[in-house]
C-alpha positions in Angstrom: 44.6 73.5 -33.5 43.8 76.8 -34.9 40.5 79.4 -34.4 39.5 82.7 -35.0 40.4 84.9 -31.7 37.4 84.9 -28.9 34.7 83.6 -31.5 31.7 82.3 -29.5 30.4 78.9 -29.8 27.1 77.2 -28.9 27.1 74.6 -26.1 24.5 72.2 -27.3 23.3 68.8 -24.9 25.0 65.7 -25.5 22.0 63.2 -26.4 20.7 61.4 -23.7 21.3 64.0 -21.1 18.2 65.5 -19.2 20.3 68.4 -18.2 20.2 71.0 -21.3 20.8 75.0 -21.5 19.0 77.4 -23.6 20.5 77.9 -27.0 22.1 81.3 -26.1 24.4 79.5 -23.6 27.8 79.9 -25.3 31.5 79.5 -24.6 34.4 81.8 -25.5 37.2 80.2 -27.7 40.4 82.1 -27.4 43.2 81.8 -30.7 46.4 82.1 -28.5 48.8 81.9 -31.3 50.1 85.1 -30.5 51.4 84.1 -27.4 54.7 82.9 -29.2 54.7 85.6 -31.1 57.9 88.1 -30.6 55.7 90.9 -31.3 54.7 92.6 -27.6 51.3 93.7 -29.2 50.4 90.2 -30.6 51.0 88.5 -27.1 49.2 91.7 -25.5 46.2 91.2 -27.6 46.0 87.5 -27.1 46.0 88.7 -23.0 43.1 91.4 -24.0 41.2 88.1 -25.7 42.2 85.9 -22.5 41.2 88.6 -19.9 37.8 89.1 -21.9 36.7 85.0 -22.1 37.9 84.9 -18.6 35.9 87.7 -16.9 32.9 86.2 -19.0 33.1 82.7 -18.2 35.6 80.6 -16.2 35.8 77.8 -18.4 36.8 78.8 -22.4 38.2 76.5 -25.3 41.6 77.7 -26.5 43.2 77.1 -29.9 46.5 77.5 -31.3 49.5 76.8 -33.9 52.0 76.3 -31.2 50.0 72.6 -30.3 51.7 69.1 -31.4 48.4 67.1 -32.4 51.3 64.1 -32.9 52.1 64.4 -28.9 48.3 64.3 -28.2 47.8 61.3 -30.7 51.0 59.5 -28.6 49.7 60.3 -25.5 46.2 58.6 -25.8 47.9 55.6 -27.6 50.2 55.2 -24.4 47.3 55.7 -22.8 45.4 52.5 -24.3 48.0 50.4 -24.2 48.6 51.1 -20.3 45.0 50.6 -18.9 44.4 48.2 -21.3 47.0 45.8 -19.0 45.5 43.8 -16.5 44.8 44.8 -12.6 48.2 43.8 -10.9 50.5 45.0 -13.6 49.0 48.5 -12.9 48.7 48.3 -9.0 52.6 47.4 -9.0 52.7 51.5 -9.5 50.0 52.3 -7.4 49.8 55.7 -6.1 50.0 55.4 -2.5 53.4 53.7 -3.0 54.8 57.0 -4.6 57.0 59.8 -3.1 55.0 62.8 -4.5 52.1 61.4 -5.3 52.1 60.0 -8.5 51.4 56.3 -10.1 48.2 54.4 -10.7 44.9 55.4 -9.7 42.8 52.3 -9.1 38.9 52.4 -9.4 37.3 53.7 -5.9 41.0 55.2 -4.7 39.7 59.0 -5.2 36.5 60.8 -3.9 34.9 64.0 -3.8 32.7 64.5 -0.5 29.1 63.5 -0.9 29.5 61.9 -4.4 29.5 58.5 -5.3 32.1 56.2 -6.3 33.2 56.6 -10.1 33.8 54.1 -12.4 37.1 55.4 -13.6 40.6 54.7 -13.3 43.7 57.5 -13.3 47.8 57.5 -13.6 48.7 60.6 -12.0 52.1 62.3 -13.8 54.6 65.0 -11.8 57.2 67.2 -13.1 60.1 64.3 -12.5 62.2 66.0 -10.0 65.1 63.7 -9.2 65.4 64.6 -5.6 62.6 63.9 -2.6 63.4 66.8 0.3 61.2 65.1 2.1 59.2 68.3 3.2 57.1 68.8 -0.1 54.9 65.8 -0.6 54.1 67.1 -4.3 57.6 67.0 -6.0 60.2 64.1 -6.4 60.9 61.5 -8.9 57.6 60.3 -10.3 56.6 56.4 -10.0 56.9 55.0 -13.4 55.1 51.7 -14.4 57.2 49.1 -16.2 55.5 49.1 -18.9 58.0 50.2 -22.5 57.5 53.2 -24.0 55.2 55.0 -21.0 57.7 57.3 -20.0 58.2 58.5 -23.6 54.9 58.6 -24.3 53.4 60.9 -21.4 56.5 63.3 -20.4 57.4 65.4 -24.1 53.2 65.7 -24.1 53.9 67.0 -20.1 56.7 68.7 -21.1 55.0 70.7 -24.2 52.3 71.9 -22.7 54.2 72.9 -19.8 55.4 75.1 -22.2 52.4 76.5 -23.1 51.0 77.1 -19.9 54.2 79.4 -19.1 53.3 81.3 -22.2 49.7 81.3 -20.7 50.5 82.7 -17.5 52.5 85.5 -19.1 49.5 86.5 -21.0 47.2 86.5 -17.2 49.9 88.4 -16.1 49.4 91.2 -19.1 45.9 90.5 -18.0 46.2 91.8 -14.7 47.8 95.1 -15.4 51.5 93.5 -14.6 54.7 93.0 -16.1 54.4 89.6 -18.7 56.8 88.5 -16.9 55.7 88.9 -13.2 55.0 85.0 -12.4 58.0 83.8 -14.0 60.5 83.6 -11.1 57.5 81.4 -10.1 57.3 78.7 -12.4 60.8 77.3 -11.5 59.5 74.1 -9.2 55.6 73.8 -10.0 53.7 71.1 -8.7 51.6 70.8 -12.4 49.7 67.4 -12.7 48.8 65.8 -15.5 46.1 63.0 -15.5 45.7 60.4 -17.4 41.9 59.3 -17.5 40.6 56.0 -18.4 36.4 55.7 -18.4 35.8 52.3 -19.5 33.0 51.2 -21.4 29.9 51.4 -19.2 26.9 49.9 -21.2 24.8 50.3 -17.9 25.4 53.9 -17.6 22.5 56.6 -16.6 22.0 60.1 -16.5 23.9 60.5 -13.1 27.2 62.6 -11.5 30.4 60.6 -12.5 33.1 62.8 -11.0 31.6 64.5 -8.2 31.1 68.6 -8.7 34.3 70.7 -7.5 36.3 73.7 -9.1 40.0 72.6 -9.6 42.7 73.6 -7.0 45.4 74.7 -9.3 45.4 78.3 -11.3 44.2 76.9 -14.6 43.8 73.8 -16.6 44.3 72.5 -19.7 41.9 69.6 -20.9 42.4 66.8 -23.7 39.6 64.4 -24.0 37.8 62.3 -26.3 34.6 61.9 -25.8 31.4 63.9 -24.1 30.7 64.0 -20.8 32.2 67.1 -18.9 29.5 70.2 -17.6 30.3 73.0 -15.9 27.7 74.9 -13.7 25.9 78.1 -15.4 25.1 81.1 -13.3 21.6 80.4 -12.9 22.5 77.0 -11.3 21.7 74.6 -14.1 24.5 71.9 -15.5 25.7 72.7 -19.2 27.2 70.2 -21.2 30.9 71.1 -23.0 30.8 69.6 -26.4 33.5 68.3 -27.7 35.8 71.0 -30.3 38.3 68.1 -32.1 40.2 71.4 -32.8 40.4 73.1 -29.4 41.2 72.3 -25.7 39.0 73.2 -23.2 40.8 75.8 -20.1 39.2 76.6 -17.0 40.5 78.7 -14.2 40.8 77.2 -11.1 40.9 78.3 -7.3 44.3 80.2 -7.4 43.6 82.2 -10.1 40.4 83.2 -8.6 42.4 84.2 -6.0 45.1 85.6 -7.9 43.0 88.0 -9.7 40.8 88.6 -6.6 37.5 87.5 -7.9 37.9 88.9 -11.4 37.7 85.3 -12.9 35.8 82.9 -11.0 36.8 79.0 -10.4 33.6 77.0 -12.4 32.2 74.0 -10.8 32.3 71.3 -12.5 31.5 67.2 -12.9 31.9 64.2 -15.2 28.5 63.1 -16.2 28.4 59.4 -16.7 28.5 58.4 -20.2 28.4 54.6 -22.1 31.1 55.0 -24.2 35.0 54.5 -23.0 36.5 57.6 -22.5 39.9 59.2 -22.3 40.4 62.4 -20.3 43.9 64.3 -20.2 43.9 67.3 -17.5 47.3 69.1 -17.2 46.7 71.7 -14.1 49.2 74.1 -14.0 50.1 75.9 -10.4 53.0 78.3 -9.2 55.9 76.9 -6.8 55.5 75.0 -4.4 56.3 77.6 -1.5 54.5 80.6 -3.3 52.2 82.0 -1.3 49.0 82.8 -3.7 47.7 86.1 -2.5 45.4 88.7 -4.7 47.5 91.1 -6.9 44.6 93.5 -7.7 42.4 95.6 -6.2 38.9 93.9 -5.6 35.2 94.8 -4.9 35.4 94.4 -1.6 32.9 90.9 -1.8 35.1 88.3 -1.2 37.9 88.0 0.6 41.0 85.1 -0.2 43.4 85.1 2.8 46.7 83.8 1.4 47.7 80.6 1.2 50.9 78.5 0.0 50.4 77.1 -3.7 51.6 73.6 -2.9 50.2 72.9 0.8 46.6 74.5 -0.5 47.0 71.7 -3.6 48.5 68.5 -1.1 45.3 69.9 1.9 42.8 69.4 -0.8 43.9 66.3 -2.2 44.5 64.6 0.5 40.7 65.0 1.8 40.2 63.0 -1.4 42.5 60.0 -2.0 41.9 56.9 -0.1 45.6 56.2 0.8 46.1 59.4 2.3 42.7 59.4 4.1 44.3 56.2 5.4 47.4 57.9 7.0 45.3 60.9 8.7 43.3 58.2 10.3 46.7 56.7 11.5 47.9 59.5 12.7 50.7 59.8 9.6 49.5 62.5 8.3 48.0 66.0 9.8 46.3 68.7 8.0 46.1 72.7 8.9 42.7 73.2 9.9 43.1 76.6 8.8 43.5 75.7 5.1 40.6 76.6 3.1 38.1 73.8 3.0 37.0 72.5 -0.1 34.1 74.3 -1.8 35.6 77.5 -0.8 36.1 79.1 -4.1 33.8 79.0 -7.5 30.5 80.3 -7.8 28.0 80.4 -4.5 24.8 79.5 -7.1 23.4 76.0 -5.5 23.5 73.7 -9.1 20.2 71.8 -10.4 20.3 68.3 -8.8 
């Protein structure tokens, strides 16, 4: 996947969507091949790009030479075959039996305050620590379905654009006026997520929310999907639809890089508009160690201010306001949360979007 460095395209309305833009609505599309690069002023200028798209807009399609379109192809073929398996096979790894929070995502399991329920279905994939401490409710050995050939399908996909994203936190480092390779020491123990969504065929399907509107916890992600349905909120307030680039991914920033760059690139709201047609979605969100504590590292306007918080309890306090299963263990008792955690809808844009 391969395109010409920070070329603009159009975002044009996916039929059958009331919600449109206005033909100058564009995103960036940043070539990082020069991220791999040994030369320091390739992967400096792929950073200049990066910084430019980012300040602009804080979702962005990224191409590149150093992406394995054979892992993506695997990927959504394990992906088939898994959710094509009937309901107990999959709830025999479902999530809430999981150390760090991994396994099957059953339909209804996870919800966004004041949206409705969405007709999808997830498996939710770690970095496959072999050890559970215990104290960090993100990392430990993932729960693997039965199922041949799953693991070896999903983790060399995980595994290669975990890769990537540590080139792609050099270059927001270069971004940021710091050393490339400042977040390094940082990337040792992550809490990255990938996602494996199934929407299945919805012939009944109208012009409504799937996925309720949120901005993603993490510092960015790193989309894969196959069919329309994604918008992001424009700064006027109006949903825009993200077409689908069969050679790009789409990247958005998420609430730790807001934070991280304190307020220079914004976390995007976002949703899933419901669509008819079955639909895969692969989300990789990539984060810092667990016990980092995500703080800004440049001077801001003075508009906002992000109090610090710890990368992995900010990403296990907002899921768990989500997920069923761990809604269930607050209400027991099992589980408390730090009231002085960020709530979510803390971070993104303020504009109030177009119902």
């Amino acid at each position: 996947m391969r395109f010409i460095n920070n070329r603009h395209l159009p975002l044009c309305p996916a039929a059958g969507f009331s919600v449109g833009m206005t033909d100058a609505a564009t995103l960036p599309v940043v070539d990082i091949s020069g991220l791999a690069s040994a030369d320091a002023a390739e992967r400096r200028a792929v950073a200049a790009a990066l910084d430019r798209a980012c300040v602009r807009s804080g979702f962005l399609y990224v191409t590149g030479a150093q992406f394995d379109r054979a892992l993506f192809n695997r990927l959504l073929a394990t992906a088939r075959a898994y959710f094509a398996q009937d309901s107990a096979a999959k709830m025999a790894s479902y999530i809430g039996r999981s150390a760090n929070h991994s396994g099957y995502v059953p339909v209804g399991e996870e919800r966004f305050a004041g949206s409705p329920v969405d007709l999808k279905e997830a498996f939710d994939v770690n970095n496959d620590y072999p050890h559970d401490d215990g104290r960090r409710p993100l990392l430990g050995p993932n729960l693997w379905p039965a199922m041949p050939g799953f693991r070896d399908g999903v983790l060399p996909y995980y595994r290669h654009l975990s890769a990537i994203g540590a080139q792609l936190f050099g270059a927001f480092a270069t971004a940021l006026g710091l050393a490339e390779d400042h977040f390094a020491p940082h990337l040792r123990h992550p809490p990255n997520q990938l996602r494996l969504i199934h929407y299945p065929h919805a012939p009944e399907a109208d012009d409504r929310p799937g996925i309720g509107a949120h901005t993603d916890y993490e510092c960015f992600t790193l989309l894969f999907a196959t069919g329309p349905g994604l918008q992001v909120i424009a700064p006027d307030g109006r949903w825009i639809d993200v077409p689908q680039r069969p050679d790009a991914m789409v990247m958005n920033i998420g609430d730790m890089m807001e934070t991280l760059s304190n307020g220079r690139y914004t976390a995007t709201t976002h949703r899933v508009r419901k669509v008819p047609d079955e639909r895969y979605s692969f989300p990789l969100f990539f984060t810092l160690d667990y016990d980092y504590v995500v703080a800004p590292l440049i001077p801001g306007d003075g508009t906002r201010v992000y109090p610090p918080v710890a990368s992995g309890a900010h990403l296990f306090h907002q899921t768990a306001q989500t997920f069923a299963y761990l809604k269930e263990r607050r209400a027991r008792g099992e589980l408390v949360l730090d009231d002085a955690m960020p709530p979510p809808g803390s971070f993104g844009r303020r504009e109030a979007a177009a119902a």
